[in-house]
N, C-alpha and C positions, 0 to 999 in steps of 0.2 A: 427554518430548520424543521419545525412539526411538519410543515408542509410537503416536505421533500419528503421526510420519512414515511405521512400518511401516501404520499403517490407512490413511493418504490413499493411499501410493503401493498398496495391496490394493484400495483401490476406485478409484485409474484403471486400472490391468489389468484386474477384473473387466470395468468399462462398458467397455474397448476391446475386451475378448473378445466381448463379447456382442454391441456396435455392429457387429463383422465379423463377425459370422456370416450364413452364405449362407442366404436364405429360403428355406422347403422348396421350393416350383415353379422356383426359380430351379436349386438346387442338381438336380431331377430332369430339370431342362431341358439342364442342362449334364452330367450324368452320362448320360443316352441319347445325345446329341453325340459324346462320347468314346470312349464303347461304338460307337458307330456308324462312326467316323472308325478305329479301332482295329481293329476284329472283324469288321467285315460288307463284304461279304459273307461269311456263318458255313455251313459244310454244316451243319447239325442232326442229320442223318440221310442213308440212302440217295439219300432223296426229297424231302425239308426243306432250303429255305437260307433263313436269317432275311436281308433285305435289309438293313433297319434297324430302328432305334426312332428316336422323336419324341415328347416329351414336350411337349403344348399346355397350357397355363396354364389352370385357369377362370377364371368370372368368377362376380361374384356371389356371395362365398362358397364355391366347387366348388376344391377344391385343381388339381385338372385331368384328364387324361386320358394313359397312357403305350401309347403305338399302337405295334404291333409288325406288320410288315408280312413276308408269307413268300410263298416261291415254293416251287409242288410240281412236281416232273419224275415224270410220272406214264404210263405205257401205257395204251391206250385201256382195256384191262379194269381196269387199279389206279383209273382215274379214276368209270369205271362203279360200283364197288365203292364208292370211297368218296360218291359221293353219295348211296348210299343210308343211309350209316353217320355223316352229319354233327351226326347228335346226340351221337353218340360222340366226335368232335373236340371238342364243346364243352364236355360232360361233363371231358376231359382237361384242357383248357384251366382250367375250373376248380380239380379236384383241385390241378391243376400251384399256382396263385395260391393255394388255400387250405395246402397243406404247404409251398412255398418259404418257406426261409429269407433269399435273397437278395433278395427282396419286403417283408419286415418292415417295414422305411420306410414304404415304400408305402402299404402294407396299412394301419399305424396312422393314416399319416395320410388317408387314403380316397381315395385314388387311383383312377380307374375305370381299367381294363384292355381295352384294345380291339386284336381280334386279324383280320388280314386274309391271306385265303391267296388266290395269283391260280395259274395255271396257266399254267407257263413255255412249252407248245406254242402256246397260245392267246393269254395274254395277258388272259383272262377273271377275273372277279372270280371266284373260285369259293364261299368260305365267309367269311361277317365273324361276328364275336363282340362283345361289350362284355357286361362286367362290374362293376356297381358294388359298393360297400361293402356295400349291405344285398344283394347277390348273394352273396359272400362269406365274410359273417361267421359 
């Protein structure tokens, strides 16, 4: 009789652990909210502030996309400089996604990474990136 009681009451915990658990898009949707409402505006650097992030849902199968949006405070020559170097930013931007740790989530579940930098004098788009799984792996 313990026996029977200790299994039923192990498999309604189980199915209630499992029934609450937060679906991946869900949980990365509300995880960049937080970060976002929390940390940003973020200086990065001299010349980097991350605004936010925003995590969009896919559709169709696509776990989704985690858009990270940055502003550079840049002088006319650091700006001149880097548009000739913006393969270099994306270069980085990859390394960054394929060695973080704090990506791992992400990363397993295929998350595409999409990265946009505007120009705080301007207000100009200046560089966008996206990264998918099979970019990455």
């Amino acid at each position: 009789m313990y026996v029977r009681k200790s299994l039923l009451l192990l498999s309604v915990v189980t199915v209630s652990l499992f029934s609450c658990q937060e679906k991946k898009p869900d949980f990365f949707e509300r995880e960049a909210r937080e970060y976002t409402e929390k940390h940003c505006p973020e200086q990065m650097d001299a010349f980097t502030r991350l605004d936010s992030l925003v995590f969009e849902k896919g559709s169709k199968g696509e776990i989704g996309t985690l858009n990270s949006y940055y502003t550079l405070t840049l002088t006319d020559a650091a700006r001149a400089e880097l548009m000739n170097r913006l393969g270099e930013l994306g270069d980085l931007n990859m390394k960054t996604i394929r060695n973080s740790v704090i990506l791992a989530k992400h990363k397993e579940a295929g998350v595409t990474f999409h990265y946009v930098y505007y120009d705080e004098a301007t207000g100009e788009k200046i560089a966008e990136y996206r990264f998918t799984k099979k970019d990455y792996e």
